[in-house]
PyMOL Python script that loads the backbone (N, CA, C, O; Angstrom):
from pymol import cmd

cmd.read_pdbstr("""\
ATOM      1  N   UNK A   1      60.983  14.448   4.347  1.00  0.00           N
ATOM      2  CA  UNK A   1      59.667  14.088   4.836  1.00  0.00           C
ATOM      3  C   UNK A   1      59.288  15.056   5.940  1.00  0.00           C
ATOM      4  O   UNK A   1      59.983  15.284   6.930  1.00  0.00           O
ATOM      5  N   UNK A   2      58.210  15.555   5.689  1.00  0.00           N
ATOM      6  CA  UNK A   2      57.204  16.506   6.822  1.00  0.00           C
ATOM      7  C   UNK A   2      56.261  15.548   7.696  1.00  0.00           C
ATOM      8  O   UNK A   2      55.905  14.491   7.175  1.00  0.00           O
ATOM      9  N   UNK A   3      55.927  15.791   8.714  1.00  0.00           N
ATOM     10  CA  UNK A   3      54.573  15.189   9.532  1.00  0.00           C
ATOM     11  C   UNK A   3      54.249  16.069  10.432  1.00  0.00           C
ATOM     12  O   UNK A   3      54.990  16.863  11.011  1.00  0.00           O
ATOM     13  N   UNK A   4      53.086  15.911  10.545  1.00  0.00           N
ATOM     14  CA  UNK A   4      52.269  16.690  11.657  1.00  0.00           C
ATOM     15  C   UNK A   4      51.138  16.040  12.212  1.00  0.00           C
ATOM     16  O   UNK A   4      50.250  15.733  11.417  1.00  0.00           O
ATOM     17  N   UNK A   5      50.998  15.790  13.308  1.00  0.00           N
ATOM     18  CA  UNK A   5      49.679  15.513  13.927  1.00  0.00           C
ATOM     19  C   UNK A   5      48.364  16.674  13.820  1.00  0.00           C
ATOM     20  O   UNK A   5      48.264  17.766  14.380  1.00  0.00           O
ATOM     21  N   UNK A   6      47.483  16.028  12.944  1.00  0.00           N
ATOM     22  CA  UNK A   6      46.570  16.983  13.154  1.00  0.00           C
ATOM     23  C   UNK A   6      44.855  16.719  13.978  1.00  0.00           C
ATOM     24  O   UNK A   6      44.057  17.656  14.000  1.00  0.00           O
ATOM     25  N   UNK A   7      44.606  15.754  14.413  1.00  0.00           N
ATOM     26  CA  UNK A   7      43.936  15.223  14.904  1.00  0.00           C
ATOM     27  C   UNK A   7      44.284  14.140  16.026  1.00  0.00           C
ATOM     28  O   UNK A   7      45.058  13.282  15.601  1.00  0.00           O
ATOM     29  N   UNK A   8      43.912  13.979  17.309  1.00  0.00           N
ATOM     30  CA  UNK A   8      44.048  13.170  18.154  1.00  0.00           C
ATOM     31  C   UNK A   8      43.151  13.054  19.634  1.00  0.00           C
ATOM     32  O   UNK A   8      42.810  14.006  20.336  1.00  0.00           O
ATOM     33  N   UNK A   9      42.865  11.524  19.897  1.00  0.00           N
ATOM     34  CA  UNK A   9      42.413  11.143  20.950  1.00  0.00           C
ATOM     35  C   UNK A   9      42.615  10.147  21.905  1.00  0.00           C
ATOM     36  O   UNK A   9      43.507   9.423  21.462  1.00  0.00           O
ATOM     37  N   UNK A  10      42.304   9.816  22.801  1.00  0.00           N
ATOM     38  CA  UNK A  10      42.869   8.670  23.632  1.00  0.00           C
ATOM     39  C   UNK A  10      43.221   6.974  22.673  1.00  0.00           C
ATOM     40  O   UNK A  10      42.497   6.025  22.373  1.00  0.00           O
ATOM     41  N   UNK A  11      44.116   7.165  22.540  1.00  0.00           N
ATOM     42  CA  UNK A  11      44.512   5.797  21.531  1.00  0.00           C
ATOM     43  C   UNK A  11      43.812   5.793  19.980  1.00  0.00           C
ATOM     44  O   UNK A  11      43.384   4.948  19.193  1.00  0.00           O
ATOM     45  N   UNK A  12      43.944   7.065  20.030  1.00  0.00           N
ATOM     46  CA  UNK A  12      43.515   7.477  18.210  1.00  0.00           C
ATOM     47  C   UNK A  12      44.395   8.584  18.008  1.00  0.00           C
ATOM     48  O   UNK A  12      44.401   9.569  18.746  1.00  0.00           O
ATOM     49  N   UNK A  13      45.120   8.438  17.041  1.00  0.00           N
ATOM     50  CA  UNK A  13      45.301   9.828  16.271  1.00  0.00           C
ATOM     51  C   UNK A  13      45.440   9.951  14.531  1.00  0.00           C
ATOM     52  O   UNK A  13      45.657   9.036  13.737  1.00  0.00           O
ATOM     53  N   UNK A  14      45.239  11.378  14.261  1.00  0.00           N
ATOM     54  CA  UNK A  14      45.225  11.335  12.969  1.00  0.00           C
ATOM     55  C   UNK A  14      46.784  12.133  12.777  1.00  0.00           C
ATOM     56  O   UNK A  14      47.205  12.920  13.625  1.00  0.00           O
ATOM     57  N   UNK A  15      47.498  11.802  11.592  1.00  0.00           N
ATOM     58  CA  UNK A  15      48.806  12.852  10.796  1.00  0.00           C
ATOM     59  C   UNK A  15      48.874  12.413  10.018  1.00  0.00           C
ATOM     60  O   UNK A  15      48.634  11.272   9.623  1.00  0.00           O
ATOM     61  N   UNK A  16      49.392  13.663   9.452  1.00  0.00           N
ATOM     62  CA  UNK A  16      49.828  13.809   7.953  1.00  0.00           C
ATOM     63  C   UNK A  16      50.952  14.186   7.790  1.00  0.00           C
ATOM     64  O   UNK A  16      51.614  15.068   8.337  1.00  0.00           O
ATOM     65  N   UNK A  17      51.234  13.220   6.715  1.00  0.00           N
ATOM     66  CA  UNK A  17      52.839  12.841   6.287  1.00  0.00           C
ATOM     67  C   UNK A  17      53.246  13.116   4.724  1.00  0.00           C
ATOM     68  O   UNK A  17      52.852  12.508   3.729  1.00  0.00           O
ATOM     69  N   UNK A  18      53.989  14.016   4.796  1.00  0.00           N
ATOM     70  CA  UNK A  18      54.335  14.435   2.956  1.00  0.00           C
ATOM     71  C   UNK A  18      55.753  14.267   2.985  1.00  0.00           C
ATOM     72  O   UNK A  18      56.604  14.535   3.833  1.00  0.00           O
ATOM     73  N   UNK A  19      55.815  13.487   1.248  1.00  0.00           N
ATOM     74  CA  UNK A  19      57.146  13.097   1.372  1.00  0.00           C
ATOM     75  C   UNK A  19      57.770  14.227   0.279  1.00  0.00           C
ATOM     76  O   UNK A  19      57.261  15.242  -0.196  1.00  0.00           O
ATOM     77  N   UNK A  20      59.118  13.594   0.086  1.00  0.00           N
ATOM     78  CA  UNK A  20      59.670  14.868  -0.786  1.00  0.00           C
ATOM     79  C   UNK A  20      59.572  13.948  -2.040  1.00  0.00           C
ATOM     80  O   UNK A  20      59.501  12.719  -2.061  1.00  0.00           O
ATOM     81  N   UNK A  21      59.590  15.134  -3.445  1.00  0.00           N
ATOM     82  CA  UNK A  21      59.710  14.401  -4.736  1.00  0.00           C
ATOM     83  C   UNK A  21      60.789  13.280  -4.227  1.00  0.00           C
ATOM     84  O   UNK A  21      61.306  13.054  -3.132  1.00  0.00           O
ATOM     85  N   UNK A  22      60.874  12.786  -5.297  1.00  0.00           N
ATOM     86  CA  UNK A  22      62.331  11.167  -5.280  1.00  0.00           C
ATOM     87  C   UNK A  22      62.340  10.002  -3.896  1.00  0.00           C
ATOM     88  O   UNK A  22      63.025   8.993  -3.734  1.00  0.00           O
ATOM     89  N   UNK A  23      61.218  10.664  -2.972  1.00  0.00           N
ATOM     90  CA  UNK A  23      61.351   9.903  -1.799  1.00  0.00           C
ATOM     91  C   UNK A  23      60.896   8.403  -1.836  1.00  0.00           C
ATOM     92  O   UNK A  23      59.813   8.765  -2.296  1.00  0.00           O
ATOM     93  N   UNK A  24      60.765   7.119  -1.766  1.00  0.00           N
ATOM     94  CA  UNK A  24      60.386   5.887  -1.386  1.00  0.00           C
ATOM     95  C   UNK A  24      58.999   6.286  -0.818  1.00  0.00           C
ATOM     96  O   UNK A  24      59.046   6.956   0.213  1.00  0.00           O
ATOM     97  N   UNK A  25      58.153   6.082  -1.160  1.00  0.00           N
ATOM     98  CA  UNK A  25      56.788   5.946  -0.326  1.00  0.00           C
ATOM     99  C   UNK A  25      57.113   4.582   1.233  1.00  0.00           C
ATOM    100  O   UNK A  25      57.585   4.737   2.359  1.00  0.00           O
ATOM    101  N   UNK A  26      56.711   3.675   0.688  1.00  0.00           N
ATOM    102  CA  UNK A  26      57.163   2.136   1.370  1.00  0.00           C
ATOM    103  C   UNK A  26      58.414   2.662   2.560  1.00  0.00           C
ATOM    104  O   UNK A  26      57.986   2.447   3.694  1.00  0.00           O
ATOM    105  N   UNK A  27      59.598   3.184   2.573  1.00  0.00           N
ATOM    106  CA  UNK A  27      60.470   3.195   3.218  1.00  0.00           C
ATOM    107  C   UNK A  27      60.577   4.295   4.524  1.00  0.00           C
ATOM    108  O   UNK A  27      61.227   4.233   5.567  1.00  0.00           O
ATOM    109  N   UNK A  28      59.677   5.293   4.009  1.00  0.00           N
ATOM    110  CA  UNK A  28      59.922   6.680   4.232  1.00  0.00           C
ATOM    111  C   UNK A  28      58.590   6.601   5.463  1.00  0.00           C
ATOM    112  O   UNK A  28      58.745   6.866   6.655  1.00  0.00           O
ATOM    113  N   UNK A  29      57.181   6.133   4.758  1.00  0.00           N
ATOM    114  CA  UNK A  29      55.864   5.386   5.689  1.00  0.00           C
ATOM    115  C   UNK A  29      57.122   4.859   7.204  1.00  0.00           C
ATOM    116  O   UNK A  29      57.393   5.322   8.312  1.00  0.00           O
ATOM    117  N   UNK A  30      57.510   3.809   6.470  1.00  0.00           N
ATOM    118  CA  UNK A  30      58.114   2.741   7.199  1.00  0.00           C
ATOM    119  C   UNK A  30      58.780   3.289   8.385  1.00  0.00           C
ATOM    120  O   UNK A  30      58.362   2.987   9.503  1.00  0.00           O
ATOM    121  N   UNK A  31      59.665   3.978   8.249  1.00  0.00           N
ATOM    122  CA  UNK A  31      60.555   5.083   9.102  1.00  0.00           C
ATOM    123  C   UNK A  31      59.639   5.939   9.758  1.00  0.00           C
ATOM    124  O   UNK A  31      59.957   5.946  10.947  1.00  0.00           O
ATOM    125  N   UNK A  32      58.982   6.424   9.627  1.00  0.00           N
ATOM    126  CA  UNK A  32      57.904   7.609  10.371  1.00  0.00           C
ATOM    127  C   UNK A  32      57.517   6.378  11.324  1.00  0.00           C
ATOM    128  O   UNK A  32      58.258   6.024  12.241  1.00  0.00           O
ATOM    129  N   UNK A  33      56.388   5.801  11.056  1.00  0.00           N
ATOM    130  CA  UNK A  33      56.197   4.851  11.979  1.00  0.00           C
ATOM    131  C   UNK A  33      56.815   4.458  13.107  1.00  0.00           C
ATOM    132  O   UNK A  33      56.334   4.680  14.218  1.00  0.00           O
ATOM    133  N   UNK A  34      57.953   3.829  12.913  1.00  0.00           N
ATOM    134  CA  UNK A  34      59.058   3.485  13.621  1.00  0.00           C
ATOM    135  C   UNK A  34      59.208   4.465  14.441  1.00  0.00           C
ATOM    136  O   UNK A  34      59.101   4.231  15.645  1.00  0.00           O
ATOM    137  N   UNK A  35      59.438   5.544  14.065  1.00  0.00           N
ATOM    138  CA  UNK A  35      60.336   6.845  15.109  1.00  0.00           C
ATOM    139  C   UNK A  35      59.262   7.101  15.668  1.00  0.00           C
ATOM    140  O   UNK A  35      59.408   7.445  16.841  1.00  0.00           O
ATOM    141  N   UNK A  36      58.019   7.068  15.229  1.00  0.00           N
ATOM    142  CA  UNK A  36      56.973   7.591  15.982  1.00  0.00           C
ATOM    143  C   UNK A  36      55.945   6.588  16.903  1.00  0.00           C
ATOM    144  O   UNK A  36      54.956   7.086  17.442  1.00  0.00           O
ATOM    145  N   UNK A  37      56.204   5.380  17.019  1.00  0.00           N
ATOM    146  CA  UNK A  37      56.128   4.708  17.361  1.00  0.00           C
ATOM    147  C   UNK A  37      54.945   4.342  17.536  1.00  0.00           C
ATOM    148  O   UNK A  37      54.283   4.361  18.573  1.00  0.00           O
ATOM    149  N   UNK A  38      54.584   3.903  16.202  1.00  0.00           N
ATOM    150  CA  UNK A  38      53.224   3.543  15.567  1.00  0.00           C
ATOM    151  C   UNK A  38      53.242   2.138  15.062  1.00  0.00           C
ATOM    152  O   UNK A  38      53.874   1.740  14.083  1.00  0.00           O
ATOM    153  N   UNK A  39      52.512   1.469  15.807  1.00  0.00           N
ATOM    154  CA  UNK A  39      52.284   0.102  15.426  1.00  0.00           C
ATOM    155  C   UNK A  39      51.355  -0.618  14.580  1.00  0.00           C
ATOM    156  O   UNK A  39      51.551  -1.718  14.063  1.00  0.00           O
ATOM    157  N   UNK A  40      50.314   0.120  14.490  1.00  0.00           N
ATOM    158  CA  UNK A  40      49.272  -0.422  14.218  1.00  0.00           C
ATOM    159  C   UNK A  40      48.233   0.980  13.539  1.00  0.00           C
ATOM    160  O   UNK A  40      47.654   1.850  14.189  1.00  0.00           O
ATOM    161  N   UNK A  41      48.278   0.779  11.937  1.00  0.00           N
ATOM    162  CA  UNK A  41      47.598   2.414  11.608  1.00  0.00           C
ATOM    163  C   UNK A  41      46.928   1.932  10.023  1.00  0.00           C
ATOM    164  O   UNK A  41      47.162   0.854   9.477  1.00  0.00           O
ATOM    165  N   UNK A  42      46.225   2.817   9.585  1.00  0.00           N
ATOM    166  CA  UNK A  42      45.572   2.139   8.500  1.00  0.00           C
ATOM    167  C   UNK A  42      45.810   3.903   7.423  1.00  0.00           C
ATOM    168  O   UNK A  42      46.105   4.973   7.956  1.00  0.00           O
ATOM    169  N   UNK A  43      45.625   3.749   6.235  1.00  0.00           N
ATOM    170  CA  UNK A  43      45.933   4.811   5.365  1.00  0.00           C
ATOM    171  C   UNK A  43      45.236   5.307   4.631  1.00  0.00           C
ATOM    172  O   UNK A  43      44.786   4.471   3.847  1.00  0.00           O
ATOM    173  N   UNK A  44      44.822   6.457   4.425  1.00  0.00           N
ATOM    174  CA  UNK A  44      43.396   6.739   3.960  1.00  0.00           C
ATOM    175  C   UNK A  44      43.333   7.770   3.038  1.00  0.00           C
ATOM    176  O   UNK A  44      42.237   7.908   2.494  1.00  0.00           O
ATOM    177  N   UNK A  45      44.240   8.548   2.711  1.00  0.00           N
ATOM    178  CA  UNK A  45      44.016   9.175   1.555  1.00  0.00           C
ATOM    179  C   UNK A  45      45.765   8.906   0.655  1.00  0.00           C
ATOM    180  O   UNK A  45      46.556   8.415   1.459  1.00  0.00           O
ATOM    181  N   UNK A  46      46.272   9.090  -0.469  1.00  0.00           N
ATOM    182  CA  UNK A  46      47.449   9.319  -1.055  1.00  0.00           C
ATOM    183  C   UNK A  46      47.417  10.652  -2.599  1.00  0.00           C
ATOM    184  O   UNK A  46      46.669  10.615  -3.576  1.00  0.00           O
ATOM    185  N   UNK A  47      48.173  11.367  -2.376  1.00  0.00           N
ATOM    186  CA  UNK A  47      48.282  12.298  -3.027  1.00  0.00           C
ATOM    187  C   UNK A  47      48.890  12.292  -4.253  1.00  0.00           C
ATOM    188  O   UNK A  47      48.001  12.861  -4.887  1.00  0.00           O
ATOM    189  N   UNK A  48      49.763  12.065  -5.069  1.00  0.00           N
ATOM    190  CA  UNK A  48      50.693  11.452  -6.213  1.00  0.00           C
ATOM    191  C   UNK A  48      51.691  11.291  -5.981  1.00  0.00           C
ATOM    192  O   UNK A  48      52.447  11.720  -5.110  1.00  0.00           O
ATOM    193  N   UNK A  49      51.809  10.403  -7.054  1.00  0.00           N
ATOM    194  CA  UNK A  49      53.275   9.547  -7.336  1.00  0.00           C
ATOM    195  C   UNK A  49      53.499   9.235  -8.616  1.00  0.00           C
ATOM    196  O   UNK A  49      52.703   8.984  -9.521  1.00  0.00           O
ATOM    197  N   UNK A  50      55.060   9.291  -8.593  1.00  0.00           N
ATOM    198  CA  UNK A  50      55.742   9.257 -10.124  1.00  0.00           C
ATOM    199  C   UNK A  50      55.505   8.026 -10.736  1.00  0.00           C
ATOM    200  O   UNK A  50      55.114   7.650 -11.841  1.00  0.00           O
ATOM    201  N   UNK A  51      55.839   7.537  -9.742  1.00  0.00           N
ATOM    202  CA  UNK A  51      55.847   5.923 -10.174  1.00  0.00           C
ATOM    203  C   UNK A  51      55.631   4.814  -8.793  1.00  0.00           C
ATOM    204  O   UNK A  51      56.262   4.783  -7.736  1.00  0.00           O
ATOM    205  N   UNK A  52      54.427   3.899  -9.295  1.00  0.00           N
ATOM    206  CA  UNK A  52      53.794   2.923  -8.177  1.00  0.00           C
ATOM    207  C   UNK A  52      53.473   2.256  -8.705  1.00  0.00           C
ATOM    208  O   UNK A  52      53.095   2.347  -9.873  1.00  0.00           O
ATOM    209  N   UNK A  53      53.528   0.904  -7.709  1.00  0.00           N
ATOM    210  CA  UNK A  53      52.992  -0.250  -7.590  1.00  0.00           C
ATOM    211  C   UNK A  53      51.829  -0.579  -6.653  1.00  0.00           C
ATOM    212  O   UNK A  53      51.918  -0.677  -5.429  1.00  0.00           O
ATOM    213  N   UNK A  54      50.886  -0.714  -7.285  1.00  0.00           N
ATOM    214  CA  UNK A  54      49.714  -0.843  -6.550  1.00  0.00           C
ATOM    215  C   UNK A  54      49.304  -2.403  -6.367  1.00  0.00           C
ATOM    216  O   UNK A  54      48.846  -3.117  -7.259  1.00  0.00           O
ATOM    217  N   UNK A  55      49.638  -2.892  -4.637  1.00  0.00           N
ATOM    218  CA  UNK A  55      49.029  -4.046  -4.578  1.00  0.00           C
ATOM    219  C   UNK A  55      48.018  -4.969  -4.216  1.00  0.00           C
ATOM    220  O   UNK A  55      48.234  -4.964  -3.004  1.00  0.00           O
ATOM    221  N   UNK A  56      47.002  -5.818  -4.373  1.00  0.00           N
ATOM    222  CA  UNK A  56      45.899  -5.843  -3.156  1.00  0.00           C
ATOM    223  C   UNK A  56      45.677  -7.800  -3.401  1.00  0.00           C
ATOM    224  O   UNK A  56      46.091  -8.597  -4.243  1.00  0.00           O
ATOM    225  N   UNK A  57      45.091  -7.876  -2.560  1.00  0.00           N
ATOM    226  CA  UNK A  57      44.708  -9.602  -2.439  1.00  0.00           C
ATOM    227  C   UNK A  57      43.511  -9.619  -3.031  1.00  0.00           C
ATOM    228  O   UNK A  57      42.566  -8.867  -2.792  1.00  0.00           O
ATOM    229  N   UNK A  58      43.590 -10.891  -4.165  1.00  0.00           N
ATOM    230  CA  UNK A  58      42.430 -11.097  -4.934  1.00  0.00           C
ATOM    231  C   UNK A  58      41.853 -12.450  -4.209  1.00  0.00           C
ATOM    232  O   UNK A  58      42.478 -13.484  -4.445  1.00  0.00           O
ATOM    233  N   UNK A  59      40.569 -12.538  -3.238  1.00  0.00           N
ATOM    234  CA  UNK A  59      39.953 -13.915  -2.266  1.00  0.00           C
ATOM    235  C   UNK A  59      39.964 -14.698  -3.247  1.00  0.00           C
ATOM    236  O   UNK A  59      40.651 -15.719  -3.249  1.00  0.00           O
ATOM    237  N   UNK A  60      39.165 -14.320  -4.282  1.00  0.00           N
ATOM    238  CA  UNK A  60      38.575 -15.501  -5.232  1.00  0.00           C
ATOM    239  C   UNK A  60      39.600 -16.039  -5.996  1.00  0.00           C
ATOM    240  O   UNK A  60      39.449 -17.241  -6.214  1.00  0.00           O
ATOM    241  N   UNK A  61      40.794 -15.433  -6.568  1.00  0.00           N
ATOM    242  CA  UNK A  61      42.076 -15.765  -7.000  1.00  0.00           C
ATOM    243  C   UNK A  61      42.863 -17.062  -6.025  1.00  0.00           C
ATOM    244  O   UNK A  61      43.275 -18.197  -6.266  1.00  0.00           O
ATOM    245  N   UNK A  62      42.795 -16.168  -4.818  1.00  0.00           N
ATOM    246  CA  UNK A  62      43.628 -16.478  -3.806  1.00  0.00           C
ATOM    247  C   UNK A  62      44.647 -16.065  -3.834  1.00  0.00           C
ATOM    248  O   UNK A  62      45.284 -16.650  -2.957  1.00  0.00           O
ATOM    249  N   UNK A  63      45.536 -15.042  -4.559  1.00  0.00           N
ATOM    250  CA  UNK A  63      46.652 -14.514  -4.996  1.00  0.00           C
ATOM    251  C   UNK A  63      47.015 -13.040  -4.655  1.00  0.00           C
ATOM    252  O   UNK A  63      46.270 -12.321  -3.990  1.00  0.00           O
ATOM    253  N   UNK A  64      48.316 -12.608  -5.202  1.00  0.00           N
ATOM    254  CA  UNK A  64      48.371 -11.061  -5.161  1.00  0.00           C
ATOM    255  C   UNK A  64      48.608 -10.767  -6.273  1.00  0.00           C
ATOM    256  O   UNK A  64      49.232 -11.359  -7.154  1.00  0.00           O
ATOM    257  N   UNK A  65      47.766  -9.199  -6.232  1.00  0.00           N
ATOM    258  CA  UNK A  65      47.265  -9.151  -7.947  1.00  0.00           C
ATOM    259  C   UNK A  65      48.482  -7.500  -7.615  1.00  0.00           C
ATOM    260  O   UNK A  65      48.624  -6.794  -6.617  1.00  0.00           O
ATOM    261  N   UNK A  66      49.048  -7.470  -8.834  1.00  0.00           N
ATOM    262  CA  UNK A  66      50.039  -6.004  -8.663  1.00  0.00           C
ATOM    263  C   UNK A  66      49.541  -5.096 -10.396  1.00  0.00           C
ATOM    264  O   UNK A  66      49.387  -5.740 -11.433  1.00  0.00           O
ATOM    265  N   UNK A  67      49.424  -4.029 -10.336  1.00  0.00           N
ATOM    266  CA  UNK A  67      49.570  -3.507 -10.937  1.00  0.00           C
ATOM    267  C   UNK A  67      50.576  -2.023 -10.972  1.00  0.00           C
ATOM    268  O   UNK A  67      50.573  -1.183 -10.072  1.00  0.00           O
ATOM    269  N   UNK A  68      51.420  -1.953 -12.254  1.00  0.00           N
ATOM    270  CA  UNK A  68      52.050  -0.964 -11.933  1.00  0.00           C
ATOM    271  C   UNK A  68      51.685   0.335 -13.112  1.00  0.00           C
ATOM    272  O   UNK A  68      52.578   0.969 -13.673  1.00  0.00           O
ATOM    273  N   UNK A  69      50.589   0.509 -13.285  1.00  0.00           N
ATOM    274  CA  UNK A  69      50.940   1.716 -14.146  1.00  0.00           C
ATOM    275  C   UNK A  69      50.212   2.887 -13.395  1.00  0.00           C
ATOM    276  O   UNK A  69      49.574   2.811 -12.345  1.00  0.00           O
ATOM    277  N   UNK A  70      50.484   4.121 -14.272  1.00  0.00           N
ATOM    278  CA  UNK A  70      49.830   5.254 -13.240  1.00  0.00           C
ATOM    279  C   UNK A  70      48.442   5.692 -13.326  1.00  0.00           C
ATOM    280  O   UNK A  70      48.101   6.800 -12.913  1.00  0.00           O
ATOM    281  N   UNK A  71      47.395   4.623 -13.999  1.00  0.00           N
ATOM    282  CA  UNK A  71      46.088   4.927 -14.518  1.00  0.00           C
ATOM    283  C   UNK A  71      45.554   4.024 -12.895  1.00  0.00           C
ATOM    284  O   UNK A  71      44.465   4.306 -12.394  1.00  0.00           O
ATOM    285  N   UNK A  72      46.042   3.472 -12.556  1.00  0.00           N
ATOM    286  CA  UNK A  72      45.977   2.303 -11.557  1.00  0.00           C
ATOM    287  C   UNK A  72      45.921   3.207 -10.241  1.00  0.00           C
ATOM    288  O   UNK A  72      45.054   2.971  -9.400  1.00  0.00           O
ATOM    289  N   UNK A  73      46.776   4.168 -10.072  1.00  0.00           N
ATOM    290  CA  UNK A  73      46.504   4.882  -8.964  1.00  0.00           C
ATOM    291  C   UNK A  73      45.183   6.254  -9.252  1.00  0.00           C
ATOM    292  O   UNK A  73      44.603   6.862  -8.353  1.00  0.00           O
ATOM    293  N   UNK A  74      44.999   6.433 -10.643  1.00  0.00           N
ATOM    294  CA  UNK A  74      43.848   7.455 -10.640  1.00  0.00           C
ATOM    295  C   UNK A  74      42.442   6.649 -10.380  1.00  0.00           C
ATOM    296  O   UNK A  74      41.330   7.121 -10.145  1.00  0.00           O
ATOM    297  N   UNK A  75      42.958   4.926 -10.529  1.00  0.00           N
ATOM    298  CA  UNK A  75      41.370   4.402 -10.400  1.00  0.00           C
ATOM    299  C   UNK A  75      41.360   3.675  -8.806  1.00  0.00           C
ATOM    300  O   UNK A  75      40.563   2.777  -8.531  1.00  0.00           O
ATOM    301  N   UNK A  76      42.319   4.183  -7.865  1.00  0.00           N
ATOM    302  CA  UNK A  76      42.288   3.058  -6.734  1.00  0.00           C
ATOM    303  C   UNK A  76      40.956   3.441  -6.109  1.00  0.00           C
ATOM    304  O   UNK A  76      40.275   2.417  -6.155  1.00  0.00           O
ATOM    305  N   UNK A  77      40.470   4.121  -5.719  1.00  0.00           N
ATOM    306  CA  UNK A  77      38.953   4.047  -5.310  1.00  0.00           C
ATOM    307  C   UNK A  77      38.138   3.633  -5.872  1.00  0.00           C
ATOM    308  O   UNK A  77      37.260   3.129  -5.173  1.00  0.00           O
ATOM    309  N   UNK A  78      37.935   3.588  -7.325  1.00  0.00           N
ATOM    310  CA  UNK A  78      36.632   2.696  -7.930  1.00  0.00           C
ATOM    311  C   UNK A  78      36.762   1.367  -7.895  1.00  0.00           C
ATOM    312  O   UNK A  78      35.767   0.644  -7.956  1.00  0.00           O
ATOM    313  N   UNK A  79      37.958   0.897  -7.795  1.00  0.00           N
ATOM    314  CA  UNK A  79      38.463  -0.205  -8.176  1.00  0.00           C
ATOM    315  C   UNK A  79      38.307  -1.511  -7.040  1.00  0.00           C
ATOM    316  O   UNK A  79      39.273  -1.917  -6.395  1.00  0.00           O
ATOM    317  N   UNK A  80      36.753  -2.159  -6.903  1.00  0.00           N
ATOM    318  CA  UNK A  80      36.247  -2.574  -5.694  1.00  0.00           C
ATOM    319  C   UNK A  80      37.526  -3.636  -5.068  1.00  0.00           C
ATOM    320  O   UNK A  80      37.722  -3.738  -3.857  1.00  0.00           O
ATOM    321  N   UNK A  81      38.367  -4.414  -6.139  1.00  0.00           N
ATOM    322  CA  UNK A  81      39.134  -5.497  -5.759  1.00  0.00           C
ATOM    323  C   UNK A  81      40.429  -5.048  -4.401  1.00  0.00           C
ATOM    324  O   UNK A  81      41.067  -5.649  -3.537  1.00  0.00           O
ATOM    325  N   UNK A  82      40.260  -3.451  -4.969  1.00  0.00           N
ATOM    326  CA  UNK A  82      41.507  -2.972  -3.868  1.00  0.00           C
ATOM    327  C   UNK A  82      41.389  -2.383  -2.517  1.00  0.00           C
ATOM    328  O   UNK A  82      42.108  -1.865  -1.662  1.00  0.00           O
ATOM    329  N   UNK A  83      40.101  -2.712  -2.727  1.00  0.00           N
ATOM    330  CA  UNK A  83      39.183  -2.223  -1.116  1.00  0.00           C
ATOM    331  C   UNK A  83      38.795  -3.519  -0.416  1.00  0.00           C
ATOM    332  O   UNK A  83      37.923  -3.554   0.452  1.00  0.00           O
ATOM    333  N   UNK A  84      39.417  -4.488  -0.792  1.00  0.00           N
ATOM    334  CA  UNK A  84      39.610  -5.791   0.095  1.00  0.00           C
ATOM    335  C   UNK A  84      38.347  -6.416   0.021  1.00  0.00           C
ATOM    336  O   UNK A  84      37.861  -7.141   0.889  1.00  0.00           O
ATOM    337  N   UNK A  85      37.700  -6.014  -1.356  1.00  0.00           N
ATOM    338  CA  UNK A  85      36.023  -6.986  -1.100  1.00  0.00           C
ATOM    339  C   UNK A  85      36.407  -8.726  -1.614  1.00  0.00           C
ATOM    340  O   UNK A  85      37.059  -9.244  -2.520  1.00  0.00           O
ATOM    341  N   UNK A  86      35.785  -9.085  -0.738  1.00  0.00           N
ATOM    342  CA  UNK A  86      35.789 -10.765  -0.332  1.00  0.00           C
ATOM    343  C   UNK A  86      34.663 -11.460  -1.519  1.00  0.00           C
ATOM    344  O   UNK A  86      34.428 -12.669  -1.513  1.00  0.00           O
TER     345      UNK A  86
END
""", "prot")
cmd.dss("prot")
cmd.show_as("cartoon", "prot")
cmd.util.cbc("prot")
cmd.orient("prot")
């Protein structure tokens, strides 16, 4: 895993974090954080992956809706349910 800060301001910053092929997304996030001592951050772009699970809360369900195939990550932006609409 690489990171770099490339943007920052008083209790804002922006970095970017690339993992290596075979790496854990979930674990690897998880660990950066930690060491970097980031509590509280939101995620805004993702680049590819071999294989994912894409998860989001369905209101009207009331549930968690998972999908795992890889058409699922080419549609996560159109896909209004995963942008947390209520």
């Amino acid at each position: 895993m690489k990171s770099r800060k490339i943007a920052g301001d008083a209790g804002a910053e922006t970095r970017i974090v690339i993992l290596e092929s075979g790496e854990e997304a979930f674990a690897a996030l998880t660990k950066f954080a930690n060491e970097a001592g980031i509590t509280a951050a939101s995620l805004t772009a993702i680049g590819a992956f071999e294989n994912a699970t894409v998860g989001w809360f369905d209101f009207e369900k009331k549930n968690l809706q998972e999908n795992r195939n890889r058409a699922a990550m080419r549609s996560l932006e159109r896909d209004r349910r995963c942008c947390g609409r209520r």
